[in-house]
N, C-alpha and C positions, 0 to 999 in steps of 0.2 A: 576192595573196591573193584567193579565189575568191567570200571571204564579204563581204556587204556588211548593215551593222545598220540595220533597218527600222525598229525600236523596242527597248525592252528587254527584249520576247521574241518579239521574230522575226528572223528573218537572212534575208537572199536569198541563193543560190549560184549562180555559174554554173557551169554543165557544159559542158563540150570535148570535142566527138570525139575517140575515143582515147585518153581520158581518165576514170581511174575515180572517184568520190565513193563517201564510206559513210555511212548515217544510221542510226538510231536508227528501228525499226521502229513506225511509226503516227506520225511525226514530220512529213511531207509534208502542208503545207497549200495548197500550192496551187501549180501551174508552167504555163510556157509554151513553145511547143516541141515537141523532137521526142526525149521522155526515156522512160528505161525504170526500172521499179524492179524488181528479184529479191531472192527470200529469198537473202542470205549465208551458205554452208555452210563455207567455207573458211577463217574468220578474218580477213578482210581478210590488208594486206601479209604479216601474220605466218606463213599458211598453217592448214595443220591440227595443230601445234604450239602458235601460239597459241591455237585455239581448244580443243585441251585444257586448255588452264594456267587459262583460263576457266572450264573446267565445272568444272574441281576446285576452283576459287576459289569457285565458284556465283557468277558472274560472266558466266553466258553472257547476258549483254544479247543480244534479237538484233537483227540488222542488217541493213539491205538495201544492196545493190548500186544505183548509180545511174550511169548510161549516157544518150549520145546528144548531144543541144546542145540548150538553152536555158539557162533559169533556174528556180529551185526555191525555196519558199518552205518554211521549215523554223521548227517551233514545239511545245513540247509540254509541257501540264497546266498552262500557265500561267508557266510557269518564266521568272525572269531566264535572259538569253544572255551567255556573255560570251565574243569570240573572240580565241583568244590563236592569236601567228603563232609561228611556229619557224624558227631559222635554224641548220639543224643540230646542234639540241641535241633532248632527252630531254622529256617533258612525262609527268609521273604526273596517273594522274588515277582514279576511281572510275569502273569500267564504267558503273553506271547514270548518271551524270551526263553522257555522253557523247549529244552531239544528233546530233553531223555532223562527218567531218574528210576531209579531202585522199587520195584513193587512193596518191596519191605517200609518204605515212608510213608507216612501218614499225611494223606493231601487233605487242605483246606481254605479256607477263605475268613481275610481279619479285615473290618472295618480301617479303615488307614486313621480315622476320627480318634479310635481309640487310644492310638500314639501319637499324643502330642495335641489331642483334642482337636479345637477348631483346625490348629495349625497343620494338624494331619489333612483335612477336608482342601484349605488351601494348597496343598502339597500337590491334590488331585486335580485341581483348577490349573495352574501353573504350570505342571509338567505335561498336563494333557493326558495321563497316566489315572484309571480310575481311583475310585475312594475305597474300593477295595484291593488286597493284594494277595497274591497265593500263597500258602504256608505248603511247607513238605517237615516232617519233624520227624524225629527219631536216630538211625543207625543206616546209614547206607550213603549213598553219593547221586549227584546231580550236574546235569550237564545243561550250563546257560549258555545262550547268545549273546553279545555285542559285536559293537562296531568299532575295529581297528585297535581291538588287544584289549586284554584285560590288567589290573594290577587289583593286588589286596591291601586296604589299608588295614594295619591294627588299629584296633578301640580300647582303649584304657580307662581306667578311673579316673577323672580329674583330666585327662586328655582328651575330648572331645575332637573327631576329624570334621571338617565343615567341604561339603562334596557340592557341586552344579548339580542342579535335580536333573537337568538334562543328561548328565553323564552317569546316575547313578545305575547299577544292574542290579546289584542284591545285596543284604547284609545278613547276618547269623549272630547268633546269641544272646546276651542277655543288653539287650541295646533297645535307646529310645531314640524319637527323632523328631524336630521338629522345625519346622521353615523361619527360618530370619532373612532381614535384608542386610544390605549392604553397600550403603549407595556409594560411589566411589565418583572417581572424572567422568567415565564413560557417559553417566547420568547426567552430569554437570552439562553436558555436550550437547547433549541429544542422541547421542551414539549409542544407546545401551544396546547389550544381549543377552541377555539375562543372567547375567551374573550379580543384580540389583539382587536375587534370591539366593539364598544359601541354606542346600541341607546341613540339618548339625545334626551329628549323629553321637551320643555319650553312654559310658558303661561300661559293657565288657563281649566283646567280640571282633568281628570283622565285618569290613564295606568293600564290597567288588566293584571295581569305578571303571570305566572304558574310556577310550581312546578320541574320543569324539562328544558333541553334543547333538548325532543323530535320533532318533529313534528309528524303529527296527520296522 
């Protein structure tokens, strides 16, 4: 894993010859070394495929290209970091919460409709969060943003975690997801805050949840 956690909002990465990294553009606070940074016009792994499915998402976060050998210090607006590794599986996540991950992943763009159907498109309404979301898949590691610390929950068979869409950051593996309510007193009251919705996430993985029902 290339990232190493400085604090709980800075990462360090090292960079390999011949070896590509991608950040999160104005994210670079400080490196050593012999690195280079370029605007990303291609999408990362995904090509110029994924970076359509981006613009159409309004999702084009942009990106830079990072090259050469040393180490890189990576930070931005203050945000918790929290870096989740991959081993061969899927990792959803929100473009913008994206700081920095592995050249080695494969980035893309999945219709949110297609998990969990309508309820996915709802999902997009609700959280203000588009209908599409970013994929990175394969073997390497990734560095997301939240607000005010991250936790992981396990995903099980038959064990379903039920998350505030507001609070969700990312999940990985073989997991589906889809918007229920839940009306409780708040609602009774008039008082809700959106806890009336509930992600349900079931299968077999992990959900990264933050500390907050900010967005970023």
């Amino acid at each position: 894993m290339p990232f190493r956690e400085i604090n709980s909002k800075m990462v360090e990465a090292t960079v390999v010859p011949g070896q590509k990294m991608y950040s999160r553009r104005g994210a670079m606070l400080a490196y050593r070394g012999d690195v280079s940074f370029t605007p990303n016009i291609q999408g990362g792994q995904g090509g110029p495929a994924s970076m359509i499915g981006r613009r159409v998402a309004d999702e084009a976060t942009p990106l830079m290209t990072v090259e050469g050998g040393g180490t890189v210090m990576f930070g931005h607006g203050g945000h918790h970091i929290q870096v989740i590794g991959l081993s061969g599986d899927t990792l959803y996540v929100e473009a913008d919460r994206l700081l920095a991950f592995d050249g080695t992943l494969q980035q893309g763009t999945m219709f949110m409709g297609s998990q969990g159907g309508v309820m996915g498109m709802v999902r997009g309404q609700v959280t203000g969060q588009g209908l599409f979301t970013t994929t990175l898949k394969g073997h390497g590691a990734a560095a997301v943003m939240a607000h005010g610390g991250v936790v992981e929950l396990t995903i099980t068979p038959g064990r379903p975690v039920h998350v505030d869409p507001q609070a969700y950051v990312a999940h990985h593996g073989d997991v589906r997801n889809k918007l229920s309510t839940a009306l409780g007193w708040r609602d009774m009251v008039g008082r809700g805050s959106g806890e009336a919705f509930q992600l349900e996430l079931s299968g077999s993985g992990a959900v990264y949840v933050q500390a907050s029902e900010e967005k970023l």
